[in-house]
C-alpha positions as CSV (number, residue, x, y, z in Angstrom):
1,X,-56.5,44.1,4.0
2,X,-53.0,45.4,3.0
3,X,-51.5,48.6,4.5
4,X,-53.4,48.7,7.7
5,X,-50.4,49.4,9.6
6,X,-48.8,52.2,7.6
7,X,-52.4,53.5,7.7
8,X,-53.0,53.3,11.6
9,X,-49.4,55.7,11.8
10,X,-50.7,57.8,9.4
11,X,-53.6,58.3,11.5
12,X,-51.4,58.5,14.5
13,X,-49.5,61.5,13.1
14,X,-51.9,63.3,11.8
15,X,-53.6,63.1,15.5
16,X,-50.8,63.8,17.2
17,X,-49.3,66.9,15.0
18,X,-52.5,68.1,13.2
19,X,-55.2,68.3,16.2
20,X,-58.2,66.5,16.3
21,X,-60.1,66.0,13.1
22,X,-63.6,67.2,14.2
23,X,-64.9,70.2,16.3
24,X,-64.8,68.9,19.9
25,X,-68.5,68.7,21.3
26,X,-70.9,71.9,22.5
27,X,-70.7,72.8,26.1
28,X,-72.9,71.1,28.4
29,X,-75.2,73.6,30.0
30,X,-76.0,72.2,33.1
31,X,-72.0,72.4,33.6
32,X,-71.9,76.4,33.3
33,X,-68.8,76.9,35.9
34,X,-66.7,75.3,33.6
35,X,-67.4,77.7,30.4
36,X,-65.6,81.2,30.1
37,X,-67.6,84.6,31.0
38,X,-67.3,85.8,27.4
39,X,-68.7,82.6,26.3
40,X,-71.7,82.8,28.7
41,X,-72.2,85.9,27.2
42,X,-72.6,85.0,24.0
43,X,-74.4,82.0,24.8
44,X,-77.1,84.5,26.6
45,X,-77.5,86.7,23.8
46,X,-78.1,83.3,21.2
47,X,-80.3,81.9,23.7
48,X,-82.8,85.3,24.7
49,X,-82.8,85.8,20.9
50,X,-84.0,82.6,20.2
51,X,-86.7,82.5,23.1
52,X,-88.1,86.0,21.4
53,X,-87.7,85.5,18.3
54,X,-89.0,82.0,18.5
55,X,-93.0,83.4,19.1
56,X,-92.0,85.8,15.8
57,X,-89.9,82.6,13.7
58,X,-93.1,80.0,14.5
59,X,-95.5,82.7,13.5
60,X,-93.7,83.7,10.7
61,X,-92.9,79.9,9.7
62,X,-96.6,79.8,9.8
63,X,-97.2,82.0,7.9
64,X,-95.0,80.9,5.2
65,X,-96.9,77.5,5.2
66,X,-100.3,78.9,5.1
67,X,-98.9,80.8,2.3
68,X,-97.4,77.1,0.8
69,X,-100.7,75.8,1.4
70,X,-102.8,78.5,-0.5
71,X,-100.8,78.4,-3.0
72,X,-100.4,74.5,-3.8
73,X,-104.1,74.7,-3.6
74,X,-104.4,77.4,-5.8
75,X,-101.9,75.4,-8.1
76,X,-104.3,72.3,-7.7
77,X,-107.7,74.3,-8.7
78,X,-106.2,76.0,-11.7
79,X,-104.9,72.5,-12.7
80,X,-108.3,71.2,-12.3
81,X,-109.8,73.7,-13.7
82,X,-107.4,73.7,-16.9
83,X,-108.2,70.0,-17.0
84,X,-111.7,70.5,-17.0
85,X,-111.7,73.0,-19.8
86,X,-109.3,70.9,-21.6
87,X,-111.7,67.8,-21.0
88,X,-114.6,69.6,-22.1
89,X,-113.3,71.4,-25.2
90,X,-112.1,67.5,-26.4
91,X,-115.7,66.1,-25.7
92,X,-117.3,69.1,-27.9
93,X,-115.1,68.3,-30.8
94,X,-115.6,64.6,-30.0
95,X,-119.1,65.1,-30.6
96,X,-118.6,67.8,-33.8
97,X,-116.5,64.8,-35.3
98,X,-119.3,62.1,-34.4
99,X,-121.9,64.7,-35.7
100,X,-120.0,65.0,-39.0
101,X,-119.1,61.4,-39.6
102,X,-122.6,60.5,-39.1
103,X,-124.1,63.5,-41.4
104,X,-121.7,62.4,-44.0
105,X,-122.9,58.5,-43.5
106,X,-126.6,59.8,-43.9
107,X,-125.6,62.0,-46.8
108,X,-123.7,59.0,-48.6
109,X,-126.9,57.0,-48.2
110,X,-128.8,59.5,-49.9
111,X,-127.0,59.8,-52.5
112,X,-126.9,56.2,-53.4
113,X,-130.3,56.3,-53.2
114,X,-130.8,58.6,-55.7
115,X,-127.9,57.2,-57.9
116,X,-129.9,54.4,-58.9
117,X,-129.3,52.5,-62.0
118,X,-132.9,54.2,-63.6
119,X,-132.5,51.3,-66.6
120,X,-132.7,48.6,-64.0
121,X,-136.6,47.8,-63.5
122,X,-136.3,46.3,-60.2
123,X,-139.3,44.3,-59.0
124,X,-141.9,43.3,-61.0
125,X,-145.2,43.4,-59.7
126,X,-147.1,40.2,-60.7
127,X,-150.4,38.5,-59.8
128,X,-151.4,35.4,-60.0
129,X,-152.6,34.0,-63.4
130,X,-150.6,36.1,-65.2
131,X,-148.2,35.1,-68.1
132,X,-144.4,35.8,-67.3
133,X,-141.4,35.6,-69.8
134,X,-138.8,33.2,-68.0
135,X,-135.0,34.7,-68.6
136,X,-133.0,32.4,-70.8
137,X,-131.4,29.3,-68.7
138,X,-127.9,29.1,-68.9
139,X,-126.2,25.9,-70.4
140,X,-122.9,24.5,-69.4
141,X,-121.1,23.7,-72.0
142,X,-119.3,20.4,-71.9
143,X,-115.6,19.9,-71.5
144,X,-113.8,17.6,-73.4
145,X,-111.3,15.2,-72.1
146,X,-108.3,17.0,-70.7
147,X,-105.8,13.7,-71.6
148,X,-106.1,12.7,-75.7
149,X,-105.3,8.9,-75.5
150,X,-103.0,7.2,-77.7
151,X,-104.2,4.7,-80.1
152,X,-102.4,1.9,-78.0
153,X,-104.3,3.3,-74.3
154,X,-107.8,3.4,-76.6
155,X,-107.5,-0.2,-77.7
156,X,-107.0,-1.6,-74.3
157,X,-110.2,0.5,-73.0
158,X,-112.1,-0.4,-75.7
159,X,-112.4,-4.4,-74.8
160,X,-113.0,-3.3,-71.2
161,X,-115.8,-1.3,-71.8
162,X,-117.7,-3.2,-74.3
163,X,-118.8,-5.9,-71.8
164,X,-119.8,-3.1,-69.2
165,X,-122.2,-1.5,-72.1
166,X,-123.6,-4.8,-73.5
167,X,-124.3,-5.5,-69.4
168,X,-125.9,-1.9,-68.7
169,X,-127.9,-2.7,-72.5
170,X,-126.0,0.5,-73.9
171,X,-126.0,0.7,-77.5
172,X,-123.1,4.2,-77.1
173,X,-121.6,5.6,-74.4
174,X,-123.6,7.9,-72.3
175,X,-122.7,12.0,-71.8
176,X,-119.8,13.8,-73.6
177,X,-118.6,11.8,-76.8
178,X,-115.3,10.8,-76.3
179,X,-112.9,12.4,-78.8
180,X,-111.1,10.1,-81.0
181,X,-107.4,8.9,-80.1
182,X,-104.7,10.6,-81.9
183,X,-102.4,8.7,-84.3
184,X,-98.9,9.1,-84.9
């Protein structure tokens, strides 16, 4: 630590030209021969105050926290009560908005009811015996090759497949006809 010197005559100086920093300490009572008349005077007066005012000062301190009491309690009950209100006004629209939301869900059901396609039949009722007209089956149509061969590609396959026919006893090659190969 630098400057600890200069600062120890500092404080030197100042103690011995200024006068002690701090108030000096309160009298010791037990020592009252050494205090001043005029000062055991007014130490009396301090002291007889205190001892009757201190019955009035504790009753009036409490007082004041009776007072504090009542009213953080009063504080607390309208708080609760405020809370409870507030609680119970959000659980009645809570249960308006519930009540609405499901109204509308049973309205929008209704309505779909009676919005009905009326040129749709629905279900036939049919007993047994009785002659029913069978909907049209639908019929893939086939695809043709996605990759036209050359001439050169359909030459080659041709010798490779005619042993696997005449093997198999295939007179044509079964499913889609095959389209031709195009020539350029």
């Amino acid at each position: 630590m630098e400057g600890k010197g200069r600062r120890s005559r500092e404080k030197n100086y100042r103690a011995a030209h200024c006068g002690p920093a701090r108030l000096p300490l309160p009298p010791d009572p037990s020592q009252v021969e050494a205090l001043p008349s005029k000062l055991r005077k007014i130490i009396s007066f301090t002291s007889d105050s205190l001892h009757g005012s201190a019955k009035a000062s504790k009753e009036r301190k409490a007082a004041e926290e009776d007072a504090e009491k009542k009213m953080r309690n009063l504080k607390i009950q309208m708080a609760r009560k405020k809370l409870r209100r507030i609680a119970e006004m959000e659980r009645k629209t809570r249960k308006e908005r519930r009540s609405k939301y499901f109204e509308a869900k049973k309205k929008k059901h209704k309505n779909a009811r009676t919005e009905e396609n009326l040129d749709f039949p629905g279900r036939e009722n049919i007993k047994f015996g009785d002659v029913v007209e069978a909907s049209l089956k639908l019929v893939t149509v086939p695809k043709g090759s996605k990759t036209l061969l050359d001439a050169s590609k359909e030459r080659l396959r041709l010798p490779a497949i005619k042993p696997y026919r005449n093997r198999k006893g295939w007179t044509s090659r079964p499913g889609a006809p095959h389209l031709l190969p195009v020539t350029t």
